[in-house]
N, C-alpha and C positions, 0 to 999 in steps of 0.2 A: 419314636421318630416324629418328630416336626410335621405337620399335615402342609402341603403344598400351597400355596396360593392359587387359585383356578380361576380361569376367566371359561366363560362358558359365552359363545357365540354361535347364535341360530339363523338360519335360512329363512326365511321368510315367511314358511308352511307355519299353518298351524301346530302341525305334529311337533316341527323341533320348536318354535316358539313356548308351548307346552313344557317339554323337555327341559330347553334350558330355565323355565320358572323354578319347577320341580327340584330341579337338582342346583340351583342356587342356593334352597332355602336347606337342603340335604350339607354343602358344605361347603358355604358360603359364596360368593361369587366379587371378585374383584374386575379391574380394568384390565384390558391388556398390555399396556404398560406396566404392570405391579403384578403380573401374573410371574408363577414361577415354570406353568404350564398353562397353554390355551389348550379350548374342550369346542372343535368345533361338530356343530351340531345340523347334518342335514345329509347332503349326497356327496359326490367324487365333485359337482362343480362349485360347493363352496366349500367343500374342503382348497379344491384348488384357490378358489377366492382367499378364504384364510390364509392360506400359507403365502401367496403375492403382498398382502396388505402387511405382513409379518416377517418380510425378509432381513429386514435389518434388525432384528428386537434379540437372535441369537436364543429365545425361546422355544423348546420343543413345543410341537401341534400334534394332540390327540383327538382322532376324529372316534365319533360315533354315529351311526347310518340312520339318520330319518328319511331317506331320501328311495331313490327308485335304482340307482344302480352306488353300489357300496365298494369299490374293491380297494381304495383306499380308506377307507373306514372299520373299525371294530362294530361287531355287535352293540345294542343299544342294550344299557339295564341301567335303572337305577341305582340298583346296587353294588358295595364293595370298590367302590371305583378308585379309593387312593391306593388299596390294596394293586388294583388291576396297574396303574401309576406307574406304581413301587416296581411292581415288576415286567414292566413293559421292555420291550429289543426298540431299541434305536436303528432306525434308519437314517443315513444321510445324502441329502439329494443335492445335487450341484447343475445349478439352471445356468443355461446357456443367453449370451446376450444378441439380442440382434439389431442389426443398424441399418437402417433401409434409409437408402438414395434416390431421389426422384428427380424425374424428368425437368423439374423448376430449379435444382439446384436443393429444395430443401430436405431436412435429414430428421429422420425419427429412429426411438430407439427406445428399447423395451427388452426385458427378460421375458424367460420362456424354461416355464421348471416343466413342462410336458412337451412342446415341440413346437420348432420354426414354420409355417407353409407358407408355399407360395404358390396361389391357384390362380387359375385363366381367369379374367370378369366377363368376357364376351363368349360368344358363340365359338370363335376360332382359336385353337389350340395355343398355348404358348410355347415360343421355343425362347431356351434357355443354354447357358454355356458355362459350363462346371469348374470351378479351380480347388483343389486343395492344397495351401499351403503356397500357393502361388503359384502354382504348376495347373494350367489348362487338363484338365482329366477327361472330358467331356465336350469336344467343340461346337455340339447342338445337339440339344434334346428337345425332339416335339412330345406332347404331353398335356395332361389337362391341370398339371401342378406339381410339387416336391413335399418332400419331408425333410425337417431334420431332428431327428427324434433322439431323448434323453433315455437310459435306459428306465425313467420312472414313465415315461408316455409311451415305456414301446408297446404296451397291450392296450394303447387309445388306437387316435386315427389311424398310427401308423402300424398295426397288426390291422386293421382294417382294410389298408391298404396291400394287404399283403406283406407290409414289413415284417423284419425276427424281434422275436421277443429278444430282450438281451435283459441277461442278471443284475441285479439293482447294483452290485460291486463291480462291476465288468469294466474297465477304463476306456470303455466302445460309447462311439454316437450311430445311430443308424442313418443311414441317407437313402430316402425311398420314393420313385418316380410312383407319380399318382395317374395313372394309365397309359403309358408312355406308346408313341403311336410310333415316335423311330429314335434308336435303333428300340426295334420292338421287342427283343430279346434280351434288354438291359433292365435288369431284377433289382438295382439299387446295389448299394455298398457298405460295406462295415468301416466306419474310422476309429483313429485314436483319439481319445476325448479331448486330449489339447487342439486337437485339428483346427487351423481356419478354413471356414467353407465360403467362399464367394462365388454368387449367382448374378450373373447378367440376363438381363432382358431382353435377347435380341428382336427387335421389329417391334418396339414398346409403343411404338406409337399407334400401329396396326393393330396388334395385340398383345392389351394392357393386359397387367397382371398387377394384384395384391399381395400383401403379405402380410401373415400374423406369427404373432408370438402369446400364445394360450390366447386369451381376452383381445388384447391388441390389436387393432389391424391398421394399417397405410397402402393408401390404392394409391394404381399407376406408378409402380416405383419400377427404378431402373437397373438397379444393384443392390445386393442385400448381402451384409457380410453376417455370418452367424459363427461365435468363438465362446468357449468359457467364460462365464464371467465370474475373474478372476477375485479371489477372496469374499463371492458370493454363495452361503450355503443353507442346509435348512432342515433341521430337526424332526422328522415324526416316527410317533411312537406304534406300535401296537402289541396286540396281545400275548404275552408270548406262545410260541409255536405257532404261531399265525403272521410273522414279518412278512414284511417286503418280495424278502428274499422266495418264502416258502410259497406267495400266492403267483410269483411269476415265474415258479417252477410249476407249479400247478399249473397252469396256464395253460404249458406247452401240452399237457396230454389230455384236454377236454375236445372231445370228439362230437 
């Protein structure tokens, strides 16, 4: 079989700068435009970096962990790697886009392959007013921000927040209040992955709120629509018995 074309891209660290020398000269190292697989090389945030800079290339991304927190990453080894390649489980992530409305009139908009937030910038709480689908759900939520979470970001901020893990296949988005002061008993929501979620800002000018999409962020915005974005998807790989799938089952039972 054909050995793959590799594009190998490193974090910053010495460690994976290292790395990707090494294993250029192990099996050769091309562009990422010409690659037939990217070999990104460091932790969970440039892997996330990778895969933003490579959404339209329709190239699988295999990460390998130089970094300090790994769980979308394989083990690192120099060796066997077209083999490891060869027999890697596909996952496929489908990042949500978001469009944030501001108080000027003007509009920003960004994808988000881990999750939408929108947190207070001041001292004083933000209250917010929920639509799904264009049905008000929520007519005020005071709180210190939201989630809208992909099931590949549900074991980031928003299990952090107390969000559900959800299955990397699961056709769910998570929506999760990030301390919600009223109603105080509102734990967040499971949607259907086509869902539109639209968040208003009520009292924006009192208190402003941001919004990001992974890397991304737009302060003092007013409205923030977050939807599939549609024919946008994203290849990675790993080892197999070790997918996606298997580490955010694992997830749920680490005590």
């Amino acid at each position: 079989m054909k050995s793959p074309r590799i594009a190998f891209v490193a974090s910053a660290t010495p460690e994976a700068c290292s790395a990707a020398a090494d294993l250029g000269v192990r099996y050769g190292a091309h562009a990422p435009e010409d690659a037939d697989v990217i070999v990104a090389l460091g932790g969970d945030g440039h892997m996330l970096q990778t895969m933003h800079e490579n959404l339209h290339r329709n190239v699988p991304i295999y990460g390998m962990n130089c970094g300090s927190v790994g769980f979308l990453m394989n083990d690192f080894s120099l060796e066997n790697l077209t083999e490891r390649l060869e027999k890697a489980d596909v996952s496929e992530l489908h990042p949500l886009r978001m469009t944030a409305y501001r108080g000027d009139g003007t509009i920003g908009e960004s994808l988000a392959i881990n999750e939408v937030a929108l947190l207070r910038e001041t001292r004083q709480a933000a209250k917010l007013r929920i639509s799904i689908d264009g049905r008000v759900r929520l007519a005020e939520l005071i709180c210190d921000g939201i989630l809208v979470s992909t099931p590949a970001g549900s074991t980031a901020y928003n299990l952090s927040a107390h969000g559900p893990i959800i299955p990397i296949g699961a056709p769910l988005l998570a929506l999760t209040p990030i301390s919600a002061f009223r109603p105080r008993r509102w734990r967040g929501a499971l949607l259907p992955r086509k869902a539109r979620v639209e968040i208003e800002v009520l009292e924006a000018d009192k208190r402003p709120v941001s919004a990001t999409a992974d890397h991304s962020e737009f302060r003092e915005v007013a409205r923030v629509v977050v939807a599939e974005a549609q024919g946008v998807s994203i290849k990675i790989l790993f080892d197999a018995g070790h997918n996606l799938d298997e580490r955010i089952l694992a997830e749920q039972f680490v005590y």
